[in-house]
C-alpha positions in Angstrom: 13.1 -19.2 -77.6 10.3 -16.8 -78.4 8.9 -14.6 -76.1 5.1 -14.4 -75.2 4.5 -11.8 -77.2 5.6 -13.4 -80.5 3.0 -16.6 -79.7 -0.6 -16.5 -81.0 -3.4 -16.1 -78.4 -7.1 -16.6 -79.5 -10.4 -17.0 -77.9 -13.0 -19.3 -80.1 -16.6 -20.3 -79.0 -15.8 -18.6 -75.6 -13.3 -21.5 -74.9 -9.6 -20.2 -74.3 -7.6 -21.9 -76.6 -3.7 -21.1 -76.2 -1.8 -21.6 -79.0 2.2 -21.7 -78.9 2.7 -21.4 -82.7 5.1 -18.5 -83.3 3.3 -15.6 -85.4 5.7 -14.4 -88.5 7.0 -11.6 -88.4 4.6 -8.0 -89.0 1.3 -10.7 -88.2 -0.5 -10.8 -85.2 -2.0 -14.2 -85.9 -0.2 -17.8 -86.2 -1.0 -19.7 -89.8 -3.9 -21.8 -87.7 -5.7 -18.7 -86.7 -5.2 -16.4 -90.0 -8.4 -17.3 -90.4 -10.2 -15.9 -87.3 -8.6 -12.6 -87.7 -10.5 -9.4 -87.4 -11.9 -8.0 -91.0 -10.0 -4.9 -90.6 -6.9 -6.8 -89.8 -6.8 -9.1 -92.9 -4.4 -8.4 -95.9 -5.3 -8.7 -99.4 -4.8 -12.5 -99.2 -7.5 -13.9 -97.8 -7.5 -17.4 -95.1 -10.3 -19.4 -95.6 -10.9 -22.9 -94.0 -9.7 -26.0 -95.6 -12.7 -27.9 -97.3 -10.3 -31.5 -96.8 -10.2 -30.6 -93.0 -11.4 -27.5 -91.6 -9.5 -27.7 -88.4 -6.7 -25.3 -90.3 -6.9 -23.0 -92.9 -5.1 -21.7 -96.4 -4.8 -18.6 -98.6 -7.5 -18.7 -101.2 -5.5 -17.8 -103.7 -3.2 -20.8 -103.4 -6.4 -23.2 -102.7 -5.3 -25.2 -105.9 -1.9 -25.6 -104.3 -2.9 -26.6 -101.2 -5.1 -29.4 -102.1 -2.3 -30.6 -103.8 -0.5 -31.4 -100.7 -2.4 -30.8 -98.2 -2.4 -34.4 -95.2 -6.2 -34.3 -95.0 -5.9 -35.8 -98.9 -7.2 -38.9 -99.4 -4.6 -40.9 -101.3 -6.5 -44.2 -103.8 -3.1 -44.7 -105.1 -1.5 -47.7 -103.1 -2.9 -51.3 -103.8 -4.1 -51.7 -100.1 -6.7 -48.5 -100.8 -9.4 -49.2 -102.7 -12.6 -47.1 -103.2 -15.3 -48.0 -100.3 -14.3 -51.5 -100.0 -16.1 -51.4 -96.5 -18.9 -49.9 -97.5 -22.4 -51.1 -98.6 -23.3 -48.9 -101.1 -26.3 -50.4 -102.2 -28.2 -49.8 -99.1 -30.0 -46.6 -99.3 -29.3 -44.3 -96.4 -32.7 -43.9 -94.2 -33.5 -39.8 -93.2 -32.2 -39.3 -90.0 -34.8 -38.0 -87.6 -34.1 -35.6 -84.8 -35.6 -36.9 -81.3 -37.1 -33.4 -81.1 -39.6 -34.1 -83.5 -41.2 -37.2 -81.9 -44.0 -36.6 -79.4 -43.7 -37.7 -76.2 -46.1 -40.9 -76.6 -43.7 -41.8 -79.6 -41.0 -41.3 -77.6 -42.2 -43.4 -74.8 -43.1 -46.0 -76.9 -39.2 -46.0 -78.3 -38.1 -46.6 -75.3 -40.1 -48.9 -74.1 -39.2 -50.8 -77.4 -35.3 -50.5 -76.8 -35.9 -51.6 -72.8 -38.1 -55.0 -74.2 -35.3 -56.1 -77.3 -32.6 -55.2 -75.0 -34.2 -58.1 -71.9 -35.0 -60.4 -75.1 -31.9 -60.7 -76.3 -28.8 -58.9 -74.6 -29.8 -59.3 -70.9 -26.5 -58.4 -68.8 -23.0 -57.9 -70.4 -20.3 -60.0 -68.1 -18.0 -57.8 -65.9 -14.2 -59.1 -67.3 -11.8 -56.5 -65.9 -8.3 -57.9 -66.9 -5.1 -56.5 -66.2 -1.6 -57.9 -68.1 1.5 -57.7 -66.4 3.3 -55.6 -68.7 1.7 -52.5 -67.5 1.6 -53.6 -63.8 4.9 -51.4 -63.3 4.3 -48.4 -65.2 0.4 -48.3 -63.5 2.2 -48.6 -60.0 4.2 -45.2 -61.0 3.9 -42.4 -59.2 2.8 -39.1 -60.5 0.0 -40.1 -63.0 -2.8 -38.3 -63.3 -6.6 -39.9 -63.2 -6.6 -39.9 -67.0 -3.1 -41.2 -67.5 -4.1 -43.7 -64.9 -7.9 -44.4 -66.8 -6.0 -44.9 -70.2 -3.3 -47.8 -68.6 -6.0 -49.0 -67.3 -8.1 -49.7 -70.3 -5.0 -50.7 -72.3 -4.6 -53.3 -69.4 -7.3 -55.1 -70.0 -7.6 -54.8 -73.5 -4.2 -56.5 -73.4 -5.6 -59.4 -70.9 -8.2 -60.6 -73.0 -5.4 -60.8 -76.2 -3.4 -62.7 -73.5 -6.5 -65.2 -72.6 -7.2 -65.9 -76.1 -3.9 -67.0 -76.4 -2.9 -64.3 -79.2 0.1 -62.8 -77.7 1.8 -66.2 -78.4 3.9 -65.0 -81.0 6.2 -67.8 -80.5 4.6 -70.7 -81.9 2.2 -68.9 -84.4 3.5 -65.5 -86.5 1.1 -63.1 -85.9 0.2 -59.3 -87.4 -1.6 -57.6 -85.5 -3.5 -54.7 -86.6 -4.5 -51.6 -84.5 -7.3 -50.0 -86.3 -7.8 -46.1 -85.3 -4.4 -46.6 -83.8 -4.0 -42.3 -83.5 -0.6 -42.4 -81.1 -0.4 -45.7 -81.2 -0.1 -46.4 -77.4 -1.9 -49.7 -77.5 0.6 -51.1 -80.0 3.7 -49.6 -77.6 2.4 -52.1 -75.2 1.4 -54.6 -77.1 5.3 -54.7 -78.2 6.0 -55.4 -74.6 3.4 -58.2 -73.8 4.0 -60.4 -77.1 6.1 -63.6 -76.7 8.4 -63.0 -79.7 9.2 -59.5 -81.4 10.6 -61.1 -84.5 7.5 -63.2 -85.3 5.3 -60.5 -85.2 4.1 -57.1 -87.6 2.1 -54.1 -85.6 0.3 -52.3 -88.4 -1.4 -49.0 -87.5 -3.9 -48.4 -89.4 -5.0 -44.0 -89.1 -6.8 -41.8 -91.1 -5.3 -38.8 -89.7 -1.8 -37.4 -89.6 -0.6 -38.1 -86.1 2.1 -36.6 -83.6 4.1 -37.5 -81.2 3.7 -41.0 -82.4 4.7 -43.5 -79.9 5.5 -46.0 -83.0 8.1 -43.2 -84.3 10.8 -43.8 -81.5 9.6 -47.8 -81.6 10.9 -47.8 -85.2 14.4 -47.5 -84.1 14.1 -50.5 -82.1 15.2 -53.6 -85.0 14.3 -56.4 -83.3 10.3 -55.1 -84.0 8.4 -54.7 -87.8 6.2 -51.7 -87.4 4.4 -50.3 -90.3 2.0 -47.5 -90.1 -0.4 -46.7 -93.1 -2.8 -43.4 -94.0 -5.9 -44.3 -94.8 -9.6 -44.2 -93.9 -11.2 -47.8 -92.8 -14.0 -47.2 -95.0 -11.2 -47.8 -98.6 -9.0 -50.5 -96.8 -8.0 -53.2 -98.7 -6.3 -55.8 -96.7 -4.9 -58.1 -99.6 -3.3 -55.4 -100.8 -0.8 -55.5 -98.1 1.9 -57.4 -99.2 3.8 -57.7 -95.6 0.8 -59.6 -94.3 1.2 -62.9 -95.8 4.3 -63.6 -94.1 2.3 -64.2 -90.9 0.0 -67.1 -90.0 -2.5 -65.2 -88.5 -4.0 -61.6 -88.1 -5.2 -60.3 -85.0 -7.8 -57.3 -85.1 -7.6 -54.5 -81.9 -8.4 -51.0 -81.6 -9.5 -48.4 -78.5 -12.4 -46.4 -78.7 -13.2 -46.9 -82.4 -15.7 -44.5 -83.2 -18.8 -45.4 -84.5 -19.1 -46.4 -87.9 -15.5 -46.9 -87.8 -15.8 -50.0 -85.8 -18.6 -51.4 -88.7 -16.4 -50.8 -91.4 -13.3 -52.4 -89.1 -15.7 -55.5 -88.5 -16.3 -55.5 -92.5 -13.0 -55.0 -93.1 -11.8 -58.0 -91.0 -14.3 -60.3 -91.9 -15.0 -60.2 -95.8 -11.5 -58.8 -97.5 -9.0 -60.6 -96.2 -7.2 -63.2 -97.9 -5.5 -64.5 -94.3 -7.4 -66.0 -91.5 -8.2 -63.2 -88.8 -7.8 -65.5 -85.8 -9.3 -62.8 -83.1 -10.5 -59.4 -82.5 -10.8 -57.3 -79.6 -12.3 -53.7 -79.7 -13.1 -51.1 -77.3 -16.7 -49.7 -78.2 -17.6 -46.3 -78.1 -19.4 -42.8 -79.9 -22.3 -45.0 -81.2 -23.9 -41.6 -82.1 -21.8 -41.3 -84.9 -23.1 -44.5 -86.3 -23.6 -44.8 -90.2 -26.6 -47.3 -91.4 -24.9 -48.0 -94.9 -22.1 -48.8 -92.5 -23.2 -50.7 -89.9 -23.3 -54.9 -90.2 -25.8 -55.5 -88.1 -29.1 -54.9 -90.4 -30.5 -58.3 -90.3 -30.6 -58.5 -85.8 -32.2 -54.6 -85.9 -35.1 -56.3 -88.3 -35.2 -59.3 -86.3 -35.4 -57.4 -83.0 -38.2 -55.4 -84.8 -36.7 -52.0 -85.8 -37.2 -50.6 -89.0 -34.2 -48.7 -91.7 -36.1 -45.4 -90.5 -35.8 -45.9 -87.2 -31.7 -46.1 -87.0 -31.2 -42.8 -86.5 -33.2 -42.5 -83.3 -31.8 -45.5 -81.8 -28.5 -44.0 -82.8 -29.7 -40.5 -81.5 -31.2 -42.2 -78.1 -27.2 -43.5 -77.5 -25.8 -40.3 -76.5 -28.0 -40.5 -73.3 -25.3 -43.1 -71.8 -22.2 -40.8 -72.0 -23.9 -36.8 -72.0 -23.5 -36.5 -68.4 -26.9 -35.2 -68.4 -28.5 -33.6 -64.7 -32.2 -33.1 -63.6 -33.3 -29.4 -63.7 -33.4 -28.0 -60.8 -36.6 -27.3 -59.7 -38.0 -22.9 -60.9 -39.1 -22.2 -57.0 -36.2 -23.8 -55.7 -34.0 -21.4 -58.2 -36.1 -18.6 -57.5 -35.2 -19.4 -53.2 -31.7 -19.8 -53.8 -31.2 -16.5 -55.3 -31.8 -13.5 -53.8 -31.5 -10.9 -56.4 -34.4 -12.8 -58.4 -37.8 -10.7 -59.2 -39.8 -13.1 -57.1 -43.2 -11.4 -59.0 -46.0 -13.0 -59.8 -45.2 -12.0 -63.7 -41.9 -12.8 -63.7 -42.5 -16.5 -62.1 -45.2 -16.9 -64.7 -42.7 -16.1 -67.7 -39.3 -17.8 -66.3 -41.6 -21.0 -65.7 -42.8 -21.0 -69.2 -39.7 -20.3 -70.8 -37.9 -23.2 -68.7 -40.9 -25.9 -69.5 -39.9 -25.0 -73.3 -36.1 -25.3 -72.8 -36.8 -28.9 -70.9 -38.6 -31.2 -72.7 -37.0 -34.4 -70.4 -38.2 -32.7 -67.1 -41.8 -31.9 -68.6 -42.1 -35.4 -70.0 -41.1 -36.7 -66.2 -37.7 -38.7 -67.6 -35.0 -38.0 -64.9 -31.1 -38.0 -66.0 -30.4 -41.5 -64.2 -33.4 -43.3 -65.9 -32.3 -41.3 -69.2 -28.8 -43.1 -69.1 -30.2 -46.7 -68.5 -31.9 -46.5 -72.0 -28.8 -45.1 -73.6 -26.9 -47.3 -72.5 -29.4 -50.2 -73.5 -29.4 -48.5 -77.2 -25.7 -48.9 -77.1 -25.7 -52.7 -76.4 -28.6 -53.6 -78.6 -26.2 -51.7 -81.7 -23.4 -53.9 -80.1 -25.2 -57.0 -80.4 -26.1 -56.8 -83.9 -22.7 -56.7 -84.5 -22.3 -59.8 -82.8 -24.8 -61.5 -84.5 -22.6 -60.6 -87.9 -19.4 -61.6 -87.0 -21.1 -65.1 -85.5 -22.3 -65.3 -89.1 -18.9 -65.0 -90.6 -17.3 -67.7 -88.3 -16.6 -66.4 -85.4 -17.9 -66.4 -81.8 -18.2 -63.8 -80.3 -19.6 -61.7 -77.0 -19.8 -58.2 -75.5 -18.2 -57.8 -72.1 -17.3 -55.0 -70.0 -13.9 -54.7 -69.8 -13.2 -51.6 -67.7 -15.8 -50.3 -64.7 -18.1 -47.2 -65.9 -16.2 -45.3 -63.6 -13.1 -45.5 -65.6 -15.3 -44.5 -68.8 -18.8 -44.9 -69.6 -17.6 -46.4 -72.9 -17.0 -49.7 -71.0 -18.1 -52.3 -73.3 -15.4 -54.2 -75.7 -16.7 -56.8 -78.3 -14.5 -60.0 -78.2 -14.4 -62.3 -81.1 -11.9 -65.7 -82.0 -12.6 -67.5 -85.0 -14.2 -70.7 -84.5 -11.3 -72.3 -87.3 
């Protein structure tokens, strides 16, 4: 085992990041952080950041090389990837417009906009906290921490409304079941352990990343279960091109916390490429910031709930609200009281006051942090419900609950469709 002194230890963006990857011998820096080195430290070859995935880095010279093998490569090769299958591409992609740049009567008038479509047609999402006795053991465990204890929680109920709809009845109807954003694949281990019968079902995990510690990689050993695991962006998914599918009845849609447009092109996906009839689909909502409008299915509700193309992106924007964690400013006079080494002048209160009604817009326009949330959250649900509206077109039925408590997560909402066939 290496010592400390052979491990790499870097600070980035004044966030101590400790990094156990062993440094090669006459470096000082681990391949991930080559790049970050000092100028006068760095060799002849220079690191520069991947442009597939800039989360590590390669030698410029052997850029060409790299791409060539590098996991962040998209792969259009296999017969269940085809080119943007999810994706509307003739929509033209509105200008995304910064909050900052609306006055505050605009602003207002947004909100008051979201608050009056959000009482007309989403009202108050039902409160359906499930829990499924597969994970009643491992929750009662001691030792877990609150976020261990948060995850089995969500997975929980996730796994109770499968149960209610009657889709973990392997048994009498061969199901696949498809985890979409699957990352680890922890939703799936359980999933193996709620399902009637292991041999009439296929978990597919469906990732765009290269993942470790993959809980599917010791659950391959296990024969009596068919677990396959595919590569590949939603966005160039192309369901009848998976063969293994049509040896099940049905399919069965799930996925946890599936970012933002992801969960548009999973919807798309679900509901317009395949060949087999998706009987059900439960997702766990959540980063609606990171919605895409060419993307998202739920055009035709945003135009009947009076919201224009150009106006996406600050409905999108007004989302984060729910989930920043956002505070009131504290009062200047009251800083100024609680601490003592401040220049209480008459100059310097003058200048800290103006420089702190620049730096918070919220306070100056009078929105507190609580009232702030509410109309993020609303933004949320009405995005939510125009995805509703679109599966109810495609045949299913379909409603928004909240299938955790906000305390667990503030990303508490799951949508819940079965096919009406």
């Amino acid at each position: 085992m290496a010592d400390m002194s052979e491990t790499c230890q870097f600070f980035v963006q004044r966030k101590k990041r400790f990094c156990k990857m062993l440094v090669k011998s006459g470096n000082k820096y681990c391949g991930q952080h080559q790049v970050e080195r000092p100028e006068e430290d760095k060799t002849k070859h220079k690191r520069i950041p991947c442009p597939l995935d800039p989360k590590h880095s390669c030698f410029e010279h052997r850029l060409e090389k790299h791409l060539e093998v590098c996991n962040a490569k998209e792969v259009l090769s296999f017969d269940y990837v085809k080119k943007n299958v999810n994706l509307s591409m003739s929509i033209d992609e509105p200008p995304k417009v910064p909050l900052s740049s609306l006055s505050g009567e605009e602003l207002f008038s947004f909100m008051k906009r979201v608050e009056v479509a959000h009482k007309e047609y989403v009202g108050e999402i039902e409160k359906a906290k499930l829990t499924h006795e597969a994970l009643v053991k491992e929750m009662s465990t001691p030792g877990y921490g609150l976020s261990a204890m948060r995850h089995l929680s969500q997975n929980s109920s996730i796994l109770g409304h499968l149960s209610k709809e009657g889709f973990l009845d392997t048994s009498s109807c061969p199901t696949c079941f498809i985890e979409f954003g699957a990352g680890r694949g922890k939703l799936t281990r359980w999933l193996t352990e709620s399902i009637t019968d292991n041999s009439k079902a296929l978990f597919l995990l469906i990732d765009r990343g290269a993942q470790r510690y993959k809980t599917d990689a010791k659950l391959k050993y296990n024969k009596e279960l068919f677990i396959q695991r595919l590569r590949v962006d939603i966005q160039h998914l192309n369901l009848q091109g998976i063969d293994s599918i049509n040896n099940y009845k049905r399919i069965v849609g799930l996925g946890k916390h599936l970012c933002g447009g992801a969960t548009d092109l999973t919807l798309q996906c679900l509901s317009t490429q395949s060949n087999q009839r998706v009987a059900g689909i439960v997702l766990a909502l959540c980063c609606h910031h990171r919605c895409t409008y060419n993307a998202y299915v739920g055009h035709v509700f945003l135009q009947e709930a009076g919201f224009l193309p150009e106006e996406f992106y600050i409905l999108t924007a007004l989302t984060s609200w729910a989930t920043c964690s956002a505070k009131d400013s504290m009062p200047l006079q009251k800083k100024v009281d609680q601490d003592p080494d401040t220049d209480q002048g008459p100059e310097t209160d003058s200048s800290s006051e103006e420089k702190q009604m620049n730096e918070n817009r919220y306070a100056r326009l009078g929105l507190k942090a609580h009232y702030r949330e509410e109309v993020g959250r609303k933004a949320k649900q009405l995005l939510d419900y125009g995805r509703v509206k679109h599966l109810n077109t495609q045949g299913f039925q379909s409603r928004l609950i909240q299938y955790v408590d906000t305390e667990e997560t503030p990303e508490n909402v799951a949508l819940v469709a079965v096919s009406q066939s």
